[in-house]
N, C-alpha and C positions, 0 to 999 in steps of 0.2 A: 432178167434172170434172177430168180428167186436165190437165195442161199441157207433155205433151210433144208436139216438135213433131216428127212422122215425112213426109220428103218423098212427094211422090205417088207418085213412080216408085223405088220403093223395090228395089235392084241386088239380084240372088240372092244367097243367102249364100254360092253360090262363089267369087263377087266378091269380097263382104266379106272372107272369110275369107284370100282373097289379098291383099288391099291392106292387112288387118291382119300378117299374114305380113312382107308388106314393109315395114310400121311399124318390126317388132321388127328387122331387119337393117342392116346396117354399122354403123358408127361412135355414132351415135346416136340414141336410140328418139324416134320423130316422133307428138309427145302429139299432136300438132291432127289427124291420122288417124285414132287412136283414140276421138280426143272426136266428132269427125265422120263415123264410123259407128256407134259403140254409144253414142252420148247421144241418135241417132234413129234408135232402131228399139225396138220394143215387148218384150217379155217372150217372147212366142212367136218373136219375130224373132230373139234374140239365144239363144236355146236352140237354134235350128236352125244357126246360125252356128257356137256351139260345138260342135255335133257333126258340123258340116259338116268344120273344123279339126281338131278330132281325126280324125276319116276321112283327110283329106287328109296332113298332115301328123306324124302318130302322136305327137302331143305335145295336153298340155291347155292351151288358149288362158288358163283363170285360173292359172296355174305358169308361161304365159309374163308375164301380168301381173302377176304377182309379185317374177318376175327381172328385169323391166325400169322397173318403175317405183317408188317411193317415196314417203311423209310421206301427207300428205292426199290427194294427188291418186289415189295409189294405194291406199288407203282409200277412196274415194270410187266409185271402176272397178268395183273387185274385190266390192264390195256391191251395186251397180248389176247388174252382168254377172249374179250368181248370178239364179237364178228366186225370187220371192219368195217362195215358200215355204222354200225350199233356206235365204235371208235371214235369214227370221224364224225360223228354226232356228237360224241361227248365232248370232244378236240376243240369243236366248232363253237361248242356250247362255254367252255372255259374261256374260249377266245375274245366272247362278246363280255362278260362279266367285269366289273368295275374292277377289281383289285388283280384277275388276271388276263387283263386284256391285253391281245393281241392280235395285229392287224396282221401279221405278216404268216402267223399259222391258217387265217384265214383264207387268203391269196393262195397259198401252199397247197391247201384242201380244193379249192376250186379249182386249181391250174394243173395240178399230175394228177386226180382223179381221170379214169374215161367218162365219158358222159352218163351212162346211165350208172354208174356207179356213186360217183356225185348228187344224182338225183335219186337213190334211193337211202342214199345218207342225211337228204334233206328230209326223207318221209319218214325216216325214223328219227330225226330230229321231232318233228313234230308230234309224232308218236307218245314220245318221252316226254317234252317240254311243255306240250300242248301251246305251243305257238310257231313260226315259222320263220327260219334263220334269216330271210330276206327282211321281215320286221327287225327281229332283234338288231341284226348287223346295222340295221337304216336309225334306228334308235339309239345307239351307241356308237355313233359317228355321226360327223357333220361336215358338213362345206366341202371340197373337194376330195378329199378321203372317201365321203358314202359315195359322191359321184361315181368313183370306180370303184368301190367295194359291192356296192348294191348290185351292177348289171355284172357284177364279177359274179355274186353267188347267185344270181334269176335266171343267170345262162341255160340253156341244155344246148350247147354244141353240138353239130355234125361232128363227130368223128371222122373219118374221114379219111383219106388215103392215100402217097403221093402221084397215085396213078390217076387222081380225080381233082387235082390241082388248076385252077384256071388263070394259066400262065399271063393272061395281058389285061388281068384284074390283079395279078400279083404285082407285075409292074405299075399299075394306076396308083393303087394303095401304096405303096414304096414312096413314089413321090407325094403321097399326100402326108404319108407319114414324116417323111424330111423335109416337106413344107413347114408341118408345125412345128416339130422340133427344131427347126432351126430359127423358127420365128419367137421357141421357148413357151408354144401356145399348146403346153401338158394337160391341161383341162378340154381342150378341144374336143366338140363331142364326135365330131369323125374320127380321132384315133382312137378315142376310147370306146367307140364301137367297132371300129375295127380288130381291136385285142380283146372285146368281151365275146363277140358274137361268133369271129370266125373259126370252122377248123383249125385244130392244128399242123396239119399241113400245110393249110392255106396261110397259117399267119409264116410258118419254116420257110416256104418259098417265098411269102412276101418280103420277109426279115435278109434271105439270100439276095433278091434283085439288090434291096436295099444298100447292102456290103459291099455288093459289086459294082454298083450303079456310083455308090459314093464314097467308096475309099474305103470306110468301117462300119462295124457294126451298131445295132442302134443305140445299145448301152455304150459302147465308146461315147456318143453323141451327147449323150443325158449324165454322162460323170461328170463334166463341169458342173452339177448343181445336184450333184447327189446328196449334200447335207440336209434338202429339202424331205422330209418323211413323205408327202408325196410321193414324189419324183424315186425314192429309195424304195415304195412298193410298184410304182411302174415298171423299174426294174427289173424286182425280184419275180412279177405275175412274167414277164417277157421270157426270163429264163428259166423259171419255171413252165412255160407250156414251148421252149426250147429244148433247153438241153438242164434235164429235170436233175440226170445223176452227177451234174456240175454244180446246182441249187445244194444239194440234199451235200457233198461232199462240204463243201463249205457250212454249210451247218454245223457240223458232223467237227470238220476243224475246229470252226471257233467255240464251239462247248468243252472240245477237252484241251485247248489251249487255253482258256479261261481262265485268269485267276480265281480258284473254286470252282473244278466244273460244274457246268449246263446239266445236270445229271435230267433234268425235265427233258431238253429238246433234244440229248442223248436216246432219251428211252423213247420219246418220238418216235424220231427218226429208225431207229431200230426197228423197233414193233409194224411201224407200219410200210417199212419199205421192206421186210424180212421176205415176203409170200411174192414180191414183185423185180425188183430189181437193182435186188442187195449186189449184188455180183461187178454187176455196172458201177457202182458207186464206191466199191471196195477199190475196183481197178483206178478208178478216177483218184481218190484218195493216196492211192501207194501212189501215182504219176504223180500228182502237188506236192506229197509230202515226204517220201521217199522212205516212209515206212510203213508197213500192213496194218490195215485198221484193226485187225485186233488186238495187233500188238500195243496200239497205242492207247483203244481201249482197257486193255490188262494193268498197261502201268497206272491208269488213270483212277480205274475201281478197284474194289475189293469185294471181298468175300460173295452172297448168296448172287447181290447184284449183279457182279463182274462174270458167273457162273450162266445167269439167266443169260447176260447180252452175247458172251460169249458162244453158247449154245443156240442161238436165233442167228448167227453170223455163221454156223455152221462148224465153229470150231468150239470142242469142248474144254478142248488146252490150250492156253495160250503159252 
């Protein structure tokens, strides 16, 4: 469940694209115009905007959000505006790079993507980059980390359905899974074919026999050696293609619990669960923390910032 809020009478994006025009002119650029057409309009609304803009005006609407705005807030826009897939290219691409690398956005992007969704962020990774994230990722990682990072992002999963679940291959897999885990043999390439290849339904019912079959779940099992970074993205890929608005909620915690929030994996997180299921993740959040995310975002930012996330969380007040 998405929680963005898009008005009923939603202006053409000839409109937009003019009242965004006259954002960026005179004296000083007027954030509350910006926030109050592209924090409510959808994905398909704000791609016809921008090529409304470029038509009209022969400049690219993200290069003028570039020149006109700064820090978070402009971080925040410029991630927003893109198309998600266009995003998760960029995401993907800051991931693999020496001074902001990170495995675990990685994992993020492969595991709650749907499949072709994923696969058309790889096409526009390549697009852009003129090379291919399964290079890059395999380049910038080594030893057991590319083991599973590599068949993490070359996937194209079935999708898939619980009604197409194959119950006594769920059970098989369960115990092969809790063979190796228990044997601490994480590298094993039958489990890690098992979490890169299978549906997600098929790994939800496998991960279920699992629980039931042995007492707990599989991350109970692998927390004794969770200090390992391995071991801490086998985790994360597990509950990510689980229970995704559990991942994203804990995110979510530990950047504004932060000393100096996470304001990066803050605007993440926002931007790109806003159109999918921000709602899920808000409710998850208020149960952990026992107070509304945007409350807690409010206290946490300020000004243009705190306006942009606020307004993508579907609240324009906090």
């Amino acid at each position: 469940m998405a929680s963005l809020k898009i008005p009923a009478n939603v202006p053409l994006p000839e409109e937009d694209s003019e009242q965004l025009h006259k954002a960026f002119k005179g004296w000083g650029t007027n954030e509350g115009m910006i926030i109050s057409i592209l924090a409510h309009r959808n994905a398909t609304q704000r791609s016809f905007i921008r090529a409304v803009y470029a038509a009209n005006y022969n400049k690219d609407l993200l290069n003028e959000l570039d020149k006109e705005l700064s820090g978070d807030f402009e971080r925040a826009v410029m991630l927003w505006t893109l198309e998600p897939t266009e995003r998760d290219a960029y995401l993907a691409k800051e991931s693999t790079k020496i001074f902001t690398k990170n495995n675990w956005v990685l994992v993020e992007i492969a595991c709650t993507r749907p499949s072709l969704e994923f696969f058309k962020a790889k096409q526009a990774y390549q697009a852009r980059y003129k090379t291919s994230l399964e290079e890059d990722v395999a380049y910038h990682t080594s030893g057991d980390i590319r083991k599973l990072l590599v068949p993490l992002v070359s996937t194209f999963r079935y999708d898939g359905n619980a009604d197409e679940v194959n119950v006594k291959l769920a059970r098989s897999e369960a115990k092969i899974l809790h063979k190796k885990i228990t044997d601490k043999a994480y590298t094993d390439e039958d489990l890690i074919r098992i979490l890169t290849t299978r549906s997600k339904a098929q790994i939800g019912a496998t991960l279920n026999h699992f629980k039931d079959n042995f007492g707990s779940s599989i991350n109970k099992y692998l927390k004794e050696d969770s200090e390992d970074e391995y071991v801490q993205l086998l985790k994360t890929a597990i509950k990510c293609l689980t229970y995704p608005e559990k991942y994203f909620e804990k995110v979510l915690r530990r950047a504004i619990n932060k000393v100096g929030t996470d304001e990066w994996a803050l605007t993440r997180v926002v931007t790109t669960r806003a159109e999918v299921d921000m709602e899920r993740i808000k409710e998850e959040y208020l149960r952990r923390n026992s107070v509304p995310l945007d409350r807690a975002i409010a206290n946490d930012t300020s000004g243009d910032y705190k306006d942009m996330l606020l307004a993508l969380l579907g609240h324009d007040h906090a």
